[in-house]
C-alpha positions as CSV (number, residue, x, y, z in Angstrom):
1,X,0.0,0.0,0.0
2,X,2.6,2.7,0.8
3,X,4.6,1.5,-2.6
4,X,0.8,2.4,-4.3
5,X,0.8,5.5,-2.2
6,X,4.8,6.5,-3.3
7,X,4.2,6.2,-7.0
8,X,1.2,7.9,-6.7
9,X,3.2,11.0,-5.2
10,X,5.6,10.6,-7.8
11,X,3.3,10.5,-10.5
12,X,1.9,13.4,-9.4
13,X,5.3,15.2,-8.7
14,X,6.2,14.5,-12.5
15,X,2.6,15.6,-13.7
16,X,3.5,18.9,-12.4
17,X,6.6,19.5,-13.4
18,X,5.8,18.4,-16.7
19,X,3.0,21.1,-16.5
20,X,5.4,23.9,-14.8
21,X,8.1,22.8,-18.0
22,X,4.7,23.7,-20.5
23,X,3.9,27.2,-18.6
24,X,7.6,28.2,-19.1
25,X,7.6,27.7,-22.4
26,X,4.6,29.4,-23.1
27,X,5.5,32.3,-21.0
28,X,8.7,32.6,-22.6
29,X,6.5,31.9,-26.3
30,X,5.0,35.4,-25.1
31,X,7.6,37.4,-24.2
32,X,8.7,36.1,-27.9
33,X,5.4,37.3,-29.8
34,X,5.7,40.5,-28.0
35,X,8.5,41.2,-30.2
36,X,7.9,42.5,-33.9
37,X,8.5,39.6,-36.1
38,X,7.8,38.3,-39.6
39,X,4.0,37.0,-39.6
40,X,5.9,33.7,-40.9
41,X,8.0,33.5,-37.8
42,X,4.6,34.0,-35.8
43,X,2.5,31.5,-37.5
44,X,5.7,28.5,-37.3
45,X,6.7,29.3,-33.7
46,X,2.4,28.9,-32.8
47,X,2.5,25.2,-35.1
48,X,5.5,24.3,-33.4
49,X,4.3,24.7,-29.7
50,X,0.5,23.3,-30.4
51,X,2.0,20.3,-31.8
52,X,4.3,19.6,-28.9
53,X,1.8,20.6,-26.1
54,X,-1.0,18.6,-28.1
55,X,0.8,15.4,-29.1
56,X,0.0,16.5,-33.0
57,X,2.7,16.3,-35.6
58,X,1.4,19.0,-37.9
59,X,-0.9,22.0,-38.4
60,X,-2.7,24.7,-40.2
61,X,-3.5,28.3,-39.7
62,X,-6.8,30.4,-41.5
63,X,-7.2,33.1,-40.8
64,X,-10.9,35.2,-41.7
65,X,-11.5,38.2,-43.4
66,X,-15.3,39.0,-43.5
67,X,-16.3,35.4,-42.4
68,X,-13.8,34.1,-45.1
69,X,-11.0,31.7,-44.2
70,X,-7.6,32.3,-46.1
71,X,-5.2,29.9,-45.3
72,X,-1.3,31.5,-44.6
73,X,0.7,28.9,-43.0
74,X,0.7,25.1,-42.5
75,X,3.1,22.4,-42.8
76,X,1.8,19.7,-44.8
77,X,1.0,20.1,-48.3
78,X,-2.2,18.3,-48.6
79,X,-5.1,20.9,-48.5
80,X,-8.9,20.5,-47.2
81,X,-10.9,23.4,-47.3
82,X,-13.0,24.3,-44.4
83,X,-16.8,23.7,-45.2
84,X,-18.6,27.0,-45.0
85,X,-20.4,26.0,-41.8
86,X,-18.3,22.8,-40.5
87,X,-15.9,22.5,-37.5
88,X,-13.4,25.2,-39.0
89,X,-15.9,28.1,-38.9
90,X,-17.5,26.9,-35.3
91,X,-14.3,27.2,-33.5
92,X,-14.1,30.4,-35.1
93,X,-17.5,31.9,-34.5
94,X,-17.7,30.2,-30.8
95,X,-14.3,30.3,-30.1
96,X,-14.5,26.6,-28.3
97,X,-11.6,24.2,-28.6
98,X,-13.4,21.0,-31.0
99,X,-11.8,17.8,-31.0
100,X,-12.5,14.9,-33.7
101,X,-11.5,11.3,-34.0
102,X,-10.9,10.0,-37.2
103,X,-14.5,8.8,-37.7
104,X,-15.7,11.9,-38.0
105,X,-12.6,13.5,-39.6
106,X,-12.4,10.4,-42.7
107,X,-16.5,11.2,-43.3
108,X,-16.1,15.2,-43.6
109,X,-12.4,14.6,-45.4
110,X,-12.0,11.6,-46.8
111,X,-8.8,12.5,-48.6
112,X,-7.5,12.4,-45.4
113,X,-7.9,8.7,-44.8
114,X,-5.1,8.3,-47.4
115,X,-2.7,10.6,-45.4
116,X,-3.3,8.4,-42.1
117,X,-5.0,11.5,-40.2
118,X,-6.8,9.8,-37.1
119,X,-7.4,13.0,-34.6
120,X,-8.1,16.5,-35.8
121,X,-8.1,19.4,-33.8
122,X,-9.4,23.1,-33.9
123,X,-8.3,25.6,-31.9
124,X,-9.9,29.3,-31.9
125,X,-7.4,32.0,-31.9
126,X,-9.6,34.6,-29.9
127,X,-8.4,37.1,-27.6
128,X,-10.8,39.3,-25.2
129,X,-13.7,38.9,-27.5
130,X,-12.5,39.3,-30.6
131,X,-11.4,35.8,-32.8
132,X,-8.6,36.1,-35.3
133,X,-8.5,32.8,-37.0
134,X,-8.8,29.1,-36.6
135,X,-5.7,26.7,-35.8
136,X,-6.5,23.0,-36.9
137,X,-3.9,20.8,-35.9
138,X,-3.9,16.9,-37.4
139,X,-2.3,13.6,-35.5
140,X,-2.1,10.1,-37.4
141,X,-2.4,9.0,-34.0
142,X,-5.8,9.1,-31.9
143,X,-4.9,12.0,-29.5
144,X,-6.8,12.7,-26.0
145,X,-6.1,16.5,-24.7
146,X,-5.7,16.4,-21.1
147,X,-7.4,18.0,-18.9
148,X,-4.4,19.9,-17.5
149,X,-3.8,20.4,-21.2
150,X,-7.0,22.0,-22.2
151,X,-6.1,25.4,-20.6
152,X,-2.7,25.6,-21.6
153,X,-3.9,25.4,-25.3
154,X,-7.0,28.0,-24.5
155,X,-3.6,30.3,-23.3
156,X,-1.5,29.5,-26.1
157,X,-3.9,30.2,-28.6
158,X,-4.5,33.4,-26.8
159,X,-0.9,34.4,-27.0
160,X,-0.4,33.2,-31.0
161,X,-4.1,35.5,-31.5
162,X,-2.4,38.6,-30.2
163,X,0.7,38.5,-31.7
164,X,-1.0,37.9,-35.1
165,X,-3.2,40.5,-34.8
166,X,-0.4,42.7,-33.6
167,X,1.3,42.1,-36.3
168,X,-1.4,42.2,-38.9
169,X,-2.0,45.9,-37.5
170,X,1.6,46.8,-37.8
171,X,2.0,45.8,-41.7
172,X,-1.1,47.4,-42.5
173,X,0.5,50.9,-40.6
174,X,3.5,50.6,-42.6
175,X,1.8,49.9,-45.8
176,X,-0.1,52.9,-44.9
177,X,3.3,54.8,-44.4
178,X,5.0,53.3,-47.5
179,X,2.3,54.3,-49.8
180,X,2.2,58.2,-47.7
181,X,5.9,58.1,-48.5
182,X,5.4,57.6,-51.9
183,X,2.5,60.1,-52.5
184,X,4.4,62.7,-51.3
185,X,7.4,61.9,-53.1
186,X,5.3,62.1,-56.9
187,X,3.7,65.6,-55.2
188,X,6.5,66.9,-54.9
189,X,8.3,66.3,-58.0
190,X,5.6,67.2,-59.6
191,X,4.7,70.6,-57.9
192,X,8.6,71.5,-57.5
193,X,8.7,72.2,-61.6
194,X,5.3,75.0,-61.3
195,X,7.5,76.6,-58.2
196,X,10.3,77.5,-59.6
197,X,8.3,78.7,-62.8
198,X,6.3,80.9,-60.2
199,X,9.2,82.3,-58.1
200,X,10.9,82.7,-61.3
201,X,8.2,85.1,-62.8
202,X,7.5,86.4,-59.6
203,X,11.2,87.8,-59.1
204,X,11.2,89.4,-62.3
205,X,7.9,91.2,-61.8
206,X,9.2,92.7,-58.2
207,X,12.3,94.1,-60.9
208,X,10.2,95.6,-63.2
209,X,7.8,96.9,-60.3
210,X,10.8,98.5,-59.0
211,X,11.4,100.7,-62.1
212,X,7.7,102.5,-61.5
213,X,8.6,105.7,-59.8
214,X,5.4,105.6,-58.1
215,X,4.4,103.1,-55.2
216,X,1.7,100.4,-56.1
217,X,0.2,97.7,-54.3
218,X,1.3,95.3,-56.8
219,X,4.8,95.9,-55.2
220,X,3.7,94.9,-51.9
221,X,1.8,92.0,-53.1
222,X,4.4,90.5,-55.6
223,X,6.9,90.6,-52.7
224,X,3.9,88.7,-50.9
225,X,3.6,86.3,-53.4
226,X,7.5,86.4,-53.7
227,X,8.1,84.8,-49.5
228,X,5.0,82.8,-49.8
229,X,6.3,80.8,-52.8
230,X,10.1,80.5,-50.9
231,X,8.5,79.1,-47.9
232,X,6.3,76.5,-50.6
233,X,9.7,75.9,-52.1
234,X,11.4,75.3,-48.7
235,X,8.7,72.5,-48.0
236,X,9.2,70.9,-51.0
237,X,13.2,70.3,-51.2
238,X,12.6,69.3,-47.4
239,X,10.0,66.2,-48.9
240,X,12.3,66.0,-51.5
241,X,15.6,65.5,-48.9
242,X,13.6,63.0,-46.8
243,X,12.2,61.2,-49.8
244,X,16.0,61.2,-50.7
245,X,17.4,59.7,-47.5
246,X,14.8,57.2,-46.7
247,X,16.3,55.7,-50.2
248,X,19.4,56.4,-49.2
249,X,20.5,58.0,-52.4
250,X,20.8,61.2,-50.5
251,X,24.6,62.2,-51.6
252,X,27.3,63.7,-49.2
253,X,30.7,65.8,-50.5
254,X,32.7,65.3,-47.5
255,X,36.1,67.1,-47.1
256,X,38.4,68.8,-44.7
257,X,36.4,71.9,-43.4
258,X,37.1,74.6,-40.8
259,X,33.9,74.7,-38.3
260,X,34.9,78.8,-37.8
261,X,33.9,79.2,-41.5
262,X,30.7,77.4,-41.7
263,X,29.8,79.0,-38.7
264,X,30.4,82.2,-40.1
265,X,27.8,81.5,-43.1
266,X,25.2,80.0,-41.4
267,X,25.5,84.1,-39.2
268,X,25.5,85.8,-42.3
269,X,22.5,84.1,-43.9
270,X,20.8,84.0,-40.9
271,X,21.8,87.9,-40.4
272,X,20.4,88.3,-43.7
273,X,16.7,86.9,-42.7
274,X,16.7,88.6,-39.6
275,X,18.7,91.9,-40.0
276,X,16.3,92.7,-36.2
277,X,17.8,90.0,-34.3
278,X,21.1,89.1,-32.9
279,X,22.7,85.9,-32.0
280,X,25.4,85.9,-29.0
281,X,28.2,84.2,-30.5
282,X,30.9,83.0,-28.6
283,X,34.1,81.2,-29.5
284,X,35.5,78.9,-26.7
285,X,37.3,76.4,-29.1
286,X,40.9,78.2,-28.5
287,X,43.4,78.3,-30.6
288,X,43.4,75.3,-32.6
289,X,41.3,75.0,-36.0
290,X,37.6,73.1,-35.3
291,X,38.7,70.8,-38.4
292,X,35.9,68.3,-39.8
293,X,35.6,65.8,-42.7
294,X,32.1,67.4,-43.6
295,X,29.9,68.0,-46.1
296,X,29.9,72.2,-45.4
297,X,26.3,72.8,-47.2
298,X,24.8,69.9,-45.4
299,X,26.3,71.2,-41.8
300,X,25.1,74.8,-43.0
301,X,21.9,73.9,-43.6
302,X,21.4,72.0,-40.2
303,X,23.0,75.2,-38.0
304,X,20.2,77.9,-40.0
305,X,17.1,75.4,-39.5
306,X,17.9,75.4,-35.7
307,X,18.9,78.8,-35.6
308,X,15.7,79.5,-37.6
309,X,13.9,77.7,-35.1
310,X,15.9,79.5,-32.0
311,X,14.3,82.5,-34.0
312,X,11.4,81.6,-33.8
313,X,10.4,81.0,-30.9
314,X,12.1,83.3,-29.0
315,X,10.4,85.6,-26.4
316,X,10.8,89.2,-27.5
317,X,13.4,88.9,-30.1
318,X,15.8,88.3,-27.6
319,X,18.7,87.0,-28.8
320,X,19.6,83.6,-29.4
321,X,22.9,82.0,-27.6
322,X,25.4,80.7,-30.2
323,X,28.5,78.6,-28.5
324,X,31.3,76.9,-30.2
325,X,33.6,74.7,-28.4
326,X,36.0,71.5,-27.8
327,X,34.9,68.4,-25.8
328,X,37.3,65.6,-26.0
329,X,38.1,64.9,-29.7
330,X,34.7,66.5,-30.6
331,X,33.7,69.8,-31.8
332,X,30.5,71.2,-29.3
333,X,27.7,73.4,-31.1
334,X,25.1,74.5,-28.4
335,X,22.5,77.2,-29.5
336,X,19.8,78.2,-26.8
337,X,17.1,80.4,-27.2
338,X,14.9,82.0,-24.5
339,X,11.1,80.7,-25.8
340,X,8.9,79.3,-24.0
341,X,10.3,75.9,-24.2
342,X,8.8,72.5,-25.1
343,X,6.7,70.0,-23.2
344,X,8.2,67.0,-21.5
345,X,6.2,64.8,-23.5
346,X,7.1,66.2,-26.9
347,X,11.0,65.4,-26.5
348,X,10.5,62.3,-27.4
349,X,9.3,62.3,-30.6
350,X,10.7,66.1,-31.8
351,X,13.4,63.9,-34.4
352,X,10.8,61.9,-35.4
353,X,9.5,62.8,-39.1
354,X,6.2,65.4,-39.6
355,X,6.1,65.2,-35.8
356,X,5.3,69.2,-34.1
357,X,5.5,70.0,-30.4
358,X,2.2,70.6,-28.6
359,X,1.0,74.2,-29.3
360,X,3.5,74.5,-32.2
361,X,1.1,76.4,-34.9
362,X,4.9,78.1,-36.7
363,X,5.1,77.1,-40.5
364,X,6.4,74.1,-41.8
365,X,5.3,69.8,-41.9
366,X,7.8,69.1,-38.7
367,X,10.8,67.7,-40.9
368,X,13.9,70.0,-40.2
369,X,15.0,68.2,-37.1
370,X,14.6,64.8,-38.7
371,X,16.3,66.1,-41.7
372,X,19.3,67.6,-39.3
373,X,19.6,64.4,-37.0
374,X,20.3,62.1,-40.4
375,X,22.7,64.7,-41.9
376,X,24.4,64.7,-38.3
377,X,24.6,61.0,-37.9
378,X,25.9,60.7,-41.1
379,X,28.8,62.4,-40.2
380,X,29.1,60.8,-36.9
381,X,27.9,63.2,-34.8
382,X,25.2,63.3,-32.1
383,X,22.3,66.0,-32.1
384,X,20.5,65.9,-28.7
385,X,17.8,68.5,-27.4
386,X,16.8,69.6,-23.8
387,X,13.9,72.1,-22.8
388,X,12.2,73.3,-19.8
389,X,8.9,74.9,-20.1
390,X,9.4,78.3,-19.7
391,X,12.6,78.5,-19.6
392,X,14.3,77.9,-23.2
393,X,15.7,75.3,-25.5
394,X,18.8,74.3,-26.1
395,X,20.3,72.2,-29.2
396,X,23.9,70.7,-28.3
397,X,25.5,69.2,-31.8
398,X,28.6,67.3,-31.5
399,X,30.8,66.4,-34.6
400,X,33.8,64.4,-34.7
401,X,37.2,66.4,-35.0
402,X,39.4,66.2,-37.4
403,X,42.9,64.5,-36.1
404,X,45.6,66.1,-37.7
């Protein structure tokens, strides 16, 4: 009787473990569908644990679209479409788990017979509510699920029904992007040629206006006509630059070039926009050259969009902070203005791409910080931003110097 009473306890020791070895792997199966994965990676890691917890050796996924299955993974080649209202589209409708013995299976399939399939099951892949698909997995052996089992498969199809769902929701978002992408890229070829015929035109009416001895509104409104159609033209080589880079065709003329004289540049042009406005530059480099292997233009164009920005946003034309100096082997641009800063929350995402700060109505689609943190990292630099509401904003670039 004790022997009886041992094995019994042992039995039961090894049931559990067995059952603790399941939940482990399932756990760790979610942790893995939590990551972003190819929808083939999903569907053969969900096949691959049924099987084993279920005592199948292979299996099929459909998923519906409007009460339509589509199958889009198994592993057997032999196919037998789901009858519209048979086992398939029960486990799907009432999410249940249905097992058949091979009875049942050889009269609705009787191709099957020939492929030995004695036990088919169907499991619902439904999550809160909402059922994704149908998982049918097929044994040439008769199979009984457990009843420690049963739940453990209820879980697991749970897990595989998220993850395909969050996946399905991600390709659609970039497909969504990727055809955004591509819109805006044929807009703006196409508008860029009308532009410059406009801005063209427009700069040679404001010459000939400017021979009239007397004053007209048509002065005042060609020059109108004249800075609307500059900031239009702006926009577009910015979608143009990021159409550019996200194909990675976006060319760089790198060579040896003095920070001082870049800086310089990027003052005067600036000086030239806002002849009312000052910027505090100070030199703290010392006495050796700020050399970098950089595409000048590129760098130029990054120091005026933030110094544009500084501009901006600045409380009472005050002027904007301009420092240049050494840190380690890199060369330190910080410019700060005195605006009213930018919310915690929008720091985040301010390098993202058409992404604006809360309560940022300024011209402009949000893409001249994403534009100047590729051109940076491209030349192995950092571009980092810190803000306090109220209290300013402060862009610190850092650029590799030149070793001599």
């Amino acid at each position: 009787m004790r022997n009886k009473y041992v094995y019994y306890i042992i039995g039961q020791d090894r049931s559990r473990v067995r059952m603790n070895t399941q939940i482990n792997k399932i756990s760790h199966l979610a942790l893995k569908f939590l990551e972003f994965q190819d929808s083939q990676n999903i569907y053969a890691e969900t096949i691959r644990e049924a099987t084993a917890l279920a005592g199948a050796e292979m299996g099929t996924i459909y998923l519906y679209e409007n009460d339509e299955p589509i199958r889009v993974y198994s592993t057997h080649t032999f196919v037998n479409p789901p009858r519209p209202r048979g086992f398939t589209y029960q486990c799907y409708k009432e999410a249940k788990i249905i097992i058949t013995d091979g009875k049942t299976v050889h009269k609705i399939h009787p191709n099957l017979i020939s492929n030995g399939i004695q036990t088919a099951i169907f499991l619902p892949l439904h999550y809160k509510g909402h059922s994704t698909g149908v998982l049918i997995l097929l044994s040439k052996k008769n199979v009984e699920i457990t009843k420690q089992n049963m739940p453990l498969l209820h879980l697991l199809s749970s897990f595989a029904s998220l993850a395909i769902e969050k996946n399905l929701i991600h390709e659609e978002i970039q497909n969504v992007l990727q055809n955004r992408d591509l819109f805006i890229s044929m807009a703006a070829h196409e508008i860029r040629t009308p532009i410059a015929t406009i801005y063209g035109y427009t700069q040679l009416m404001i010459k000939e206006l400017k021979k009239w001895s007397t004053p007209t509104p048509a002065k005042k409104w060609s020059e109108e006509i004249l800075l609307e159609t500059e900031r239009l033209k702006t926009l577009i080589d910015e979608l143009l630059q990021v159409d550019s880079m996200k194909k990675g065709v976006l060319h760089y003329k790198l060579e040896l070039c003095n920070m001082r004289e870049i800086i310089k540049r990027s003052l005067r042009n600036i000086k030239f926009k806002y002849s009312d406005v000052s910027v505090e530059y100070s030199d703290l480099f010392g006495k050796r050259e700020p050399l970098v292997n950089a595409d000048a233009n590129k760098i130029m164009q990054v120091l005026i969009n933030i110094l544009d920005n500084g501009i901006k946003h600045n409380q009472h034309r005050n002027p904007v902070s301009f420092v240049l100096k050494k840190k380690s082997q890199m060369i330190v641009i910080a410019i700060k203005d005195s605006g009213s800063g930018i919310d915690k929350s929008d720091l985040p995402h301010l390098f993202d791409g058409f992404y604006k700060a809360t309560g940022n109505h300024k011209p402009g689609m949000g893409l001249g910080l994403y534009i100047a943190r590729n051109i940076i990292t491209k030349h192995g630099g950092t571009i980092s931003i810190s803000s306090k509401k109220d209290f300013g904003t402060t862009v610190t670039i850092s650029l590799p110097l030149y070793d001599t």
